[in-house]
Rosetta silent file (secondary structure, phi, psi, omega in degrees, C-alpha in Angstrom):
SEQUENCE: XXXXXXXXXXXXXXXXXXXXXXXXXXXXXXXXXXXXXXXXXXXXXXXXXXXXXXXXXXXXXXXXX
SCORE:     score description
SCORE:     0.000 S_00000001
   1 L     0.000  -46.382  178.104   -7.464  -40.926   45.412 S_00000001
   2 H   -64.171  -19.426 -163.259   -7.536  -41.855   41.685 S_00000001
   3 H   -85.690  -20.305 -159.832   -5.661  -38.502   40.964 S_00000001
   4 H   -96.418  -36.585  164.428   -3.111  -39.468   43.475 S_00000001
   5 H   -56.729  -58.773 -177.097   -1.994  -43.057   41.746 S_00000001
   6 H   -41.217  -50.827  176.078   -2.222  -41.469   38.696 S_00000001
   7 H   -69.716  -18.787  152.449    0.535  -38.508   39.633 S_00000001
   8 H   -46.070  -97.555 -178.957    2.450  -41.268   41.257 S_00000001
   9 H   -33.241  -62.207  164.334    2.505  -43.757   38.793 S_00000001
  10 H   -19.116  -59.531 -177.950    3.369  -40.750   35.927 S_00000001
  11 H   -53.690  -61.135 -153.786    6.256  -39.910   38.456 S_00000001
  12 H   -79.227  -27.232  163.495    7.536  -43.269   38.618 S_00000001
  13 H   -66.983  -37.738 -178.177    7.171  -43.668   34.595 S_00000001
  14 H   -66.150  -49.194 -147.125    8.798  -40.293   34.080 S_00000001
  15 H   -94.188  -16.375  176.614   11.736  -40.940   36.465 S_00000001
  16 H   -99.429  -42.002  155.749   12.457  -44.502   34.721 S_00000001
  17 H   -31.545  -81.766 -174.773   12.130  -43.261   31.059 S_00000001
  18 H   -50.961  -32.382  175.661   14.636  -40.488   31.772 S_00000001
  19 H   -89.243  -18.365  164.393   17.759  -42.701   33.382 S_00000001
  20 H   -34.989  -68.099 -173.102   16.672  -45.357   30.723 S_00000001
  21 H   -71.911  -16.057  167.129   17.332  -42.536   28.166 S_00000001
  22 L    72.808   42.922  159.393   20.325  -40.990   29.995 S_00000001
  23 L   -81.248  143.827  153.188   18.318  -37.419   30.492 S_00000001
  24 H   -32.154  -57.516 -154.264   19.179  -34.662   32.374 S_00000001
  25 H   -89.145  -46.940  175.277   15.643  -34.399   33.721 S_00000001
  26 H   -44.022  -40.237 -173.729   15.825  -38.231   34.529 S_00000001
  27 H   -64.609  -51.166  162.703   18.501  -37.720   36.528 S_00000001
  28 H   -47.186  -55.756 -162.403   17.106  -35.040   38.748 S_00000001
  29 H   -86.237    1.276  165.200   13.820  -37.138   39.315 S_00000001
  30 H   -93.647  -40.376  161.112   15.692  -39.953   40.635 S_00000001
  31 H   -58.543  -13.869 -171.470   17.414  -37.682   43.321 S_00000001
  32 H   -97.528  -18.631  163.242   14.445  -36.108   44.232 S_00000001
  33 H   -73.385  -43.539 -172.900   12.844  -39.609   44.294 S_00000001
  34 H   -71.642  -25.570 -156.329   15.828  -41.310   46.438 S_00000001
  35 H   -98.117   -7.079 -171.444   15.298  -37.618   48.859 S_00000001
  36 H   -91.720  -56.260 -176.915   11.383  -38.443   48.733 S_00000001
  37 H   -58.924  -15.768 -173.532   12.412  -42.620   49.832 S_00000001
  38 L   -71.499  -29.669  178.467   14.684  -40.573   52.643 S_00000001
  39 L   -90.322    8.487 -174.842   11.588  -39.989   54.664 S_00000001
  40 L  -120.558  100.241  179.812   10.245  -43.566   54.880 S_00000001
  41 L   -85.648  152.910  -41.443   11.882  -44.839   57.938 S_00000001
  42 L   -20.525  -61.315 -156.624   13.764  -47.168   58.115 S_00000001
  43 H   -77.714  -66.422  173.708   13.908  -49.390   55.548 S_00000001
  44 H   -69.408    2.574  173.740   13.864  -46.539   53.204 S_00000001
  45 H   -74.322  -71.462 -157.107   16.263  -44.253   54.861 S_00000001
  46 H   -72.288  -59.461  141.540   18.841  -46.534   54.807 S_00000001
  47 H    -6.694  -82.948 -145.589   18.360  -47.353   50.724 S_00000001
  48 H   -78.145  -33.043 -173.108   18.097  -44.026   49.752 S_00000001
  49 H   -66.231  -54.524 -143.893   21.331  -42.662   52.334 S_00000001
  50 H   -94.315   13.928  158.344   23.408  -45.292   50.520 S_00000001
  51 H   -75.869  -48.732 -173.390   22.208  -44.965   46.596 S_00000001
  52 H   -57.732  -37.812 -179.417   23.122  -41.386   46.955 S_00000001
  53 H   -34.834  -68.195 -172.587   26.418  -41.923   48.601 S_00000001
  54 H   -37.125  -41.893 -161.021   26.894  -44.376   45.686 S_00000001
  55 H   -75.335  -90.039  152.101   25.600  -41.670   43.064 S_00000001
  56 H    15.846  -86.755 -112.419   28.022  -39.004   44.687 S_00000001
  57 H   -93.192  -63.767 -168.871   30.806  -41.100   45.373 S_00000001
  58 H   -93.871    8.142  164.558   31.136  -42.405   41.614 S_00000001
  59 L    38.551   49.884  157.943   29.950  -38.953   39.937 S_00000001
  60 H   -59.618  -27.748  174.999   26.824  -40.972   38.032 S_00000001
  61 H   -53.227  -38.570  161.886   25.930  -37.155   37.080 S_00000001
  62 H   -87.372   51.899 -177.220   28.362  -37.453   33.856 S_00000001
  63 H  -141.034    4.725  131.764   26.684  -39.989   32.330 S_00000001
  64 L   -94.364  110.575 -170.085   23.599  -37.705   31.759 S_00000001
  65 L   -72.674    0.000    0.000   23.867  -35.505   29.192 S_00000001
């Protein structure tokens, strides 16, 4: 259980550090975090469909280098 906060928490520190820092690798772990929030319906469904749109829509990829 402690193993599982820990990889969690790490995730959620890694994934804030990197768009803080305008990474590549940040960048990635927040789509794969918004495609991870896609499976917790509702509430999170609907969040996650319309950050990506947003990320998509406005080409947020060329602002990480």
């Amino acid at each position: 259980m402690l193993a599982f906060i820990l990889g969690n928490t790490l995730f959620y520190l890694l994934t804030g550090l990197g768009v803080i820092v305008q990474k590549k690798w940040g960048y990635w772990f927040l789509k794969l975090w918004l495609y991870m929030l896609f499976l917790a319906f509702p509430i999170g469904t609907v969040i996650s469909y319309m950050f990506l749109r947003y990320i998509k829509k406005h080409e947020i990829k060329r602002y990480f280098g």
